[in-house]
C-alpha distance (Angstrom), angle and dihedral (degrees) to the residues before:
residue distance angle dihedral
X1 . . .
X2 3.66 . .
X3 4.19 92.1 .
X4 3.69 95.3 52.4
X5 4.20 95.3 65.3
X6 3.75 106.1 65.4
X7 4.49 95.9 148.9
X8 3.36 116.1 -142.4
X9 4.10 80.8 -120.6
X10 3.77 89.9 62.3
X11 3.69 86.7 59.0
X12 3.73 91.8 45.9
X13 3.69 85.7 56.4
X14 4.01 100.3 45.3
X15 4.14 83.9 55.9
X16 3.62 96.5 45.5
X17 4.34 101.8 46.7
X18 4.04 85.0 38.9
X19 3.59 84.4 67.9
X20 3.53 107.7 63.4
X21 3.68 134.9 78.5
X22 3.94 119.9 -74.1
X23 3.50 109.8 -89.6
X24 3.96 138.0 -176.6
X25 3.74 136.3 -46.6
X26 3.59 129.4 -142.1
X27 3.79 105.6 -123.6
X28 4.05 100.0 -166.7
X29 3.71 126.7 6.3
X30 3.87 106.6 -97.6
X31 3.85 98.9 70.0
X32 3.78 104.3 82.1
X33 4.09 130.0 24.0
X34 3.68 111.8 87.5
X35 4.06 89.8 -162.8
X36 3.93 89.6 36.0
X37 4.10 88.1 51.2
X38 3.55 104.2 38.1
X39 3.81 83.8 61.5
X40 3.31 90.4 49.1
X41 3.63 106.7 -101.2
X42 4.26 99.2 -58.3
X43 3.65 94.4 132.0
X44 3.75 114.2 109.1
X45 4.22 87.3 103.0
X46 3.53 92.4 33.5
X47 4.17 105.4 55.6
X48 3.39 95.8 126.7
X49 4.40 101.2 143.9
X50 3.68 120.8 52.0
X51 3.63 94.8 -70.6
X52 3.59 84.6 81.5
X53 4.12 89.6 88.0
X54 3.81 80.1 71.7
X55 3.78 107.3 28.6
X56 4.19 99.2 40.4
X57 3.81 113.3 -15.7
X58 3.71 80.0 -153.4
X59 3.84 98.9 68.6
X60 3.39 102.6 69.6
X61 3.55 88.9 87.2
X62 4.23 86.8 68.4
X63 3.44 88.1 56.4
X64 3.43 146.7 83.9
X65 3.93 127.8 -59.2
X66 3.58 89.0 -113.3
X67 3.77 118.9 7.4
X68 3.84 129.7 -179.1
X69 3.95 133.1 -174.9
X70 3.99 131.5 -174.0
X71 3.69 113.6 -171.3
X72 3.72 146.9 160.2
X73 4.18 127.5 -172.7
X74 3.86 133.7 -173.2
X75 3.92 130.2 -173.2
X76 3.57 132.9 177.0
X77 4.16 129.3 -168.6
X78 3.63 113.5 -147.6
X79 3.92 133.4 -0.9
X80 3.83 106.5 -41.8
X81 3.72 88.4 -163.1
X82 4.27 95.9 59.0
X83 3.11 116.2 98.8
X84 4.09 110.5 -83.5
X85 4.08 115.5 -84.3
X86 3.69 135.5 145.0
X87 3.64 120.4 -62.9
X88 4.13 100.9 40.2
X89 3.83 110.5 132.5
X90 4.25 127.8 -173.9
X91 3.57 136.7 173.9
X92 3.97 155.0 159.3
X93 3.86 130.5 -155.3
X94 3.73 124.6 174.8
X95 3.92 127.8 -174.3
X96 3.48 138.8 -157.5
X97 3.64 117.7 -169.1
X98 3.97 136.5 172.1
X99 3.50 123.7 -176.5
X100 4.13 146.7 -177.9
X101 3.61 131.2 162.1
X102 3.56 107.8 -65.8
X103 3.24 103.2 19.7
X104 3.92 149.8 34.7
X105 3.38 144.1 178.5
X106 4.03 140.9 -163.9
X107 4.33 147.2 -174.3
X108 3.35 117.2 -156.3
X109 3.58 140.4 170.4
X110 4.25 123.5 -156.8
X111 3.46 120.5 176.2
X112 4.39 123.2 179.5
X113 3.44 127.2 -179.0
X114 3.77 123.1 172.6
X115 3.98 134.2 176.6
X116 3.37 128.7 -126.9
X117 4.04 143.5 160.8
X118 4.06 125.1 -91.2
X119 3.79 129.8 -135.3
X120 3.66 87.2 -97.7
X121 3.90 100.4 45.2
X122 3.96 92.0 -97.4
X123 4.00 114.9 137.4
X124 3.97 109.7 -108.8
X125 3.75 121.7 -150.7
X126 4.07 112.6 -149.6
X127 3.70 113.8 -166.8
X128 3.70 119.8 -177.6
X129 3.88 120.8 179.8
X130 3.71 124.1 -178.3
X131 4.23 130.5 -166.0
X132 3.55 129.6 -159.0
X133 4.12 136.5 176.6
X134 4.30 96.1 179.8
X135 3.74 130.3 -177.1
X136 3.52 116.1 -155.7
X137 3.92 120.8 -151.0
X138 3.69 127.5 -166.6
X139 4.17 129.5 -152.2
X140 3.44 119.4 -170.6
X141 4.28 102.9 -152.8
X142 3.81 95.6 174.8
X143 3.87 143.6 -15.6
X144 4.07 103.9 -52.8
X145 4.16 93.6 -3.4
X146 3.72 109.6 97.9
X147 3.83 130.3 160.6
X148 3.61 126.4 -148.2
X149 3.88 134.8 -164.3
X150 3.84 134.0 -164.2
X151 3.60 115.5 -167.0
X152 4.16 107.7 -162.1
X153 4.07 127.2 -152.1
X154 4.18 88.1 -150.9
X155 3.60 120.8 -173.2
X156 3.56 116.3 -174.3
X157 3.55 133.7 -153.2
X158 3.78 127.9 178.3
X159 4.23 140.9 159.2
X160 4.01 146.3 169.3
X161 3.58 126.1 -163.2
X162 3.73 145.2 140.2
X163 4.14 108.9 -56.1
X164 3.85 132.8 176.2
X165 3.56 134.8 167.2
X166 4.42 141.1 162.6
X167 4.32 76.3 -107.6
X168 3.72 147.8 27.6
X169 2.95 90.4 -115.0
X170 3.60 100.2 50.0
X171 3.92 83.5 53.4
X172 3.70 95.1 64.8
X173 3.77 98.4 39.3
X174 4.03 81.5 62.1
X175 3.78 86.0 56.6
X176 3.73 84.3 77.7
X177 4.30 88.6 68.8
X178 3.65 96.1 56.3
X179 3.81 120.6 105.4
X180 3.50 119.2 -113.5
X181 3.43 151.0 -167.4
X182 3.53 122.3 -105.3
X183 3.85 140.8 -152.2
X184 3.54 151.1 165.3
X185 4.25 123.4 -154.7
X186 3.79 128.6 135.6
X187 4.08 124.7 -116.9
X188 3.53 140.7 -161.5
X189 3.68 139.5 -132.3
X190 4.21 124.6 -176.9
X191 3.42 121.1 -169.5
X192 4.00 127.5 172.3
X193 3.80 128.2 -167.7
X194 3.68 125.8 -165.2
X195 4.14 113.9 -166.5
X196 3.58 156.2 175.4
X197 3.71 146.6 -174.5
X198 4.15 87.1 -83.1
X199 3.51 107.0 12.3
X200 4.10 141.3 45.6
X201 3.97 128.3 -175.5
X202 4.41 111.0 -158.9
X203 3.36 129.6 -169.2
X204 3.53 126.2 -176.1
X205 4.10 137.5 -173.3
X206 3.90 117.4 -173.3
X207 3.67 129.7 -168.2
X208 3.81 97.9 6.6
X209 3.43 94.6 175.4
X210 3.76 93.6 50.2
X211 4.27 91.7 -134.2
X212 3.51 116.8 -136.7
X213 3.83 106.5 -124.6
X214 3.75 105.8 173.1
X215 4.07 147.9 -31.9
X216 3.86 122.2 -111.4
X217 4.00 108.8 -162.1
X218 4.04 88.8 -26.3
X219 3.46 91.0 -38.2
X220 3.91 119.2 129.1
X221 3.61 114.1 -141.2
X222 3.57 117.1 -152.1
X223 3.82 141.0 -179.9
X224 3.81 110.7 -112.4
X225 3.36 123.3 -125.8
X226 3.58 111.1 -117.9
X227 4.05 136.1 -172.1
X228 3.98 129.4 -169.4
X229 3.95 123.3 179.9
X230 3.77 113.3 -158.2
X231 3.88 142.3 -176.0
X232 3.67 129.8 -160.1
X233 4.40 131.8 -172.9
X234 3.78 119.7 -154.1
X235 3.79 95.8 -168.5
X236 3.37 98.5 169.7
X237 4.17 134.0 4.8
X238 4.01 105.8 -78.0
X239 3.65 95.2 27.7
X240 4.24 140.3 100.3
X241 3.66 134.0 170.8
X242 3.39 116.9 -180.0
X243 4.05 144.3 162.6
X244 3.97 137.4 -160.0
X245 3.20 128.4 -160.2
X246 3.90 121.0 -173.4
X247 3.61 114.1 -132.4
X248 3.80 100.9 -151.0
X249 4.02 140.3 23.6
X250 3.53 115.0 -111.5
X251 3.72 129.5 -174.6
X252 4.08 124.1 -138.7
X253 3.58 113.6 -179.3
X254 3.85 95.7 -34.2
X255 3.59 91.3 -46.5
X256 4.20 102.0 117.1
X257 3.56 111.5 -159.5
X258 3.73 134.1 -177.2
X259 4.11 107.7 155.4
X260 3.99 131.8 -154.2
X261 4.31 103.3 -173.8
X262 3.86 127.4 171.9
X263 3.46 119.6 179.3
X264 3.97 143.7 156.3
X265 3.72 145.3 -143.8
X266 3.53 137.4 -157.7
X267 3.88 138.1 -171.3
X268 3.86 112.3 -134.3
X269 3.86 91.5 -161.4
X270 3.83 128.5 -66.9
X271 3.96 100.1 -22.4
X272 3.65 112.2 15.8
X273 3.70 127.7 83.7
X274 4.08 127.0 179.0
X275 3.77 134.9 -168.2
X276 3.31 159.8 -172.9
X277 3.68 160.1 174.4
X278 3.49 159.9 157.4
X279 4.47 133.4 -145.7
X280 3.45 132.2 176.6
X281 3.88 120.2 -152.8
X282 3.41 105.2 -123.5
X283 3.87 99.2 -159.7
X284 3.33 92.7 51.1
X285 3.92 120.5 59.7
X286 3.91 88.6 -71.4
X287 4.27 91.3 -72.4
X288 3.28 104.8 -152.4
X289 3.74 123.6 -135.7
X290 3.96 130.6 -178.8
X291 3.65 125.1 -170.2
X292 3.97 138.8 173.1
X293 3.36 131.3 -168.4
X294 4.23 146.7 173.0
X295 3.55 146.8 -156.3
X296 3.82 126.5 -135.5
X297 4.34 117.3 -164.9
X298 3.99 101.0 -142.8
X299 4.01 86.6 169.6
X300 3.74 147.6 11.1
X301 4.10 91.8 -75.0
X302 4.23 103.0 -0.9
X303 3.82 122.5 103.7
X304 3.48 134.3 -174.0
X305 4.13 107.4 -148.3
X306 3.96 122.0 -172.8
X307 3.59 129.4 167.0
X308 4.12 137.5 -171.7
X309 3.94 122.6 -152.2
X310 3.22 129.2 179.3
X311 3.81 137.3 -176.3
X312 3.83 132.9 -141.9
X313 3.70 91.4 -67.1
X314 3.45 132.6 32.8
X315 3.60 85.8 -114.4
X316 3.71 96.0 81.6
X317 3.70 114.7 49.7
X318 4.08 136.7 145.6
X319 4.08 131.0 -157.6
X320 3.74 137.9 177.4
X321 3.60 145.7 158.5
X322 4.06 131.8 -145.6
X323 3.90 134.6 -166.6
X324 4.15 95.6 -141.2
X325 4.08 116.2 -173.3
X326 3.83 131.9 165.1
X327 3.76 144.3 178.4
């Protein structure tokens, strides 16, 4: 059973990420993933590479003995290079995960910043910056129905203020000068995954105790709590079709949310991988986003993953690029 092989590695690896610095949180689930992205975000059933501490706790159990990711993501909405106005969003995530059957563990770093317009017609810069040390637990209830946990050290860190710049974009890097308010709390996310040889049913819950992470002007800023139901079809060896659906609109810093995804991936023999997807933003007159994505074997075990998206204008696009190994 799934409790009875902690490694004496895994412990090796709880000591040595517990003793870094705090880092970032993912806030919402398309931030970090390079496979999970590049098909759009339909990976709650899939989650089967270290990613799965943020995507389903639960599916590192269909992955590898020992799995290990490295990544780093940007987006943007709207033209960086217009001249600043209301509406403008940025922002970068990284991950680090390890993982081994029962348990995982991940650093992170998340940082949004968005624009927007002041009672008196002045541009406001919102910065919101999130840290997270997790530890990721795995249950195994009965044959292919497993529950995972990740407990999160958060630290929260968020501001508004006066910004101005020749760009937008310039306008949100200065987001990065404006005092802040700072805390510390833990989080929670649950995630259970039910499977077969052809077929896997996720469900995930993140932030269940919807951390305060700061106040802007007396106003607490949380994380919202956030849960996405997926399905996923391996018809035949080298291929996955999948679908999320989140179950519930949340809201993170005016940006409403409530996602539908579908996606595939595909093997193209021993060291290749390719895929793609599709979501629609429920909450927000169905925004449409398309993404691709591939896999490259540089070694027995290592991948490099990358992935492009890009939303109904070129205005609004996202990119990133992982280092991806497992045992």
């Amino acid at each position: 059973m799934v409790g009875r092989r902690v490694g004496w590695w895994a412990l090796l690896l709880v000591a040595g990420v517990g003793s870094g610095s705090p880092a970032s949180a993912q806030l919402v689930f398309e931030v970090v993933g390079e496979r999970a992205l590049g098909m759009a975000g339909a990976f709650v059933a899939v989650a089967d590479d270290a990613t799965a501490v943020h995507w389903n706790p639960a599916g590192l159990v269909s992955g590898p003995a020992v799995g290990m990711t490295v990544g780093w993501h940007q987006f943007q909405f709207g033209n960086q290079e217009a001249p600043p106005g209301a509406g403008y969003r940025q922002g970068q995530s990284t991950l680090t995960s390890l993982g081994s059957l029962p348990v995982g563990v991940s650093y992170g770093t998340t940082r949004r910043s968005r624009l927007s317009e002041g009672p008196d017609g002045q541009l406001i810069g919102e910065s919101l910056r999130v840290g997270q040390i997790g530890v990721t637990v795995l249950q195994s209830l009965l044959d292919g129905l497993v529950v995972g946990s990740t407990l999160k050290l958060v630290r929260g860190s968020v501001g508004a203020g006066p910004v101005d710049g020749p760009t937008a974009g310039d306008a949100l890097d200065r987001t990065a000068d404006l005092e802040t308010d700072d805390q510390t709390t833990f989080d929670l996310d649950v995630g259970v995954m039910a499977s077969t040889s052809k077929f896997r049913l996720g469900l995930t819950m993140k932030n269940l105790r919807s951390a305060e992470v700061g106040a802007i002007a007396g106003n607490v800023i949380s994380l919202p709590r956030q849960a996405r139901a997926g399905v996923a079809v391996l018809p035949t060896d080298g291929l996955t079709l999948a679908m999320d659906l989140d179950l519930n609109t949340v809201d993170l810093m005016g940006d409403l949310r409530r996602v539908l995804a579908a996606g595939g991936e595909m093997a193209l023999g021993s060291r290749v991988q390719v895929r793609s997807g599709v979501r629609w933003n429920l909450a927000d007159d169905r925004r449409v986003t398309g993404a691709f994505g591939a896999s490259v074997s540089v070694h027995r075990g290592f991948w490099v993953d990358a992935h492009y998206g890009l939303g109904r204008t070129d205005e609004s696009r996202e990119f990133g690029v992982a280092l991806r190994a497992g045992f």
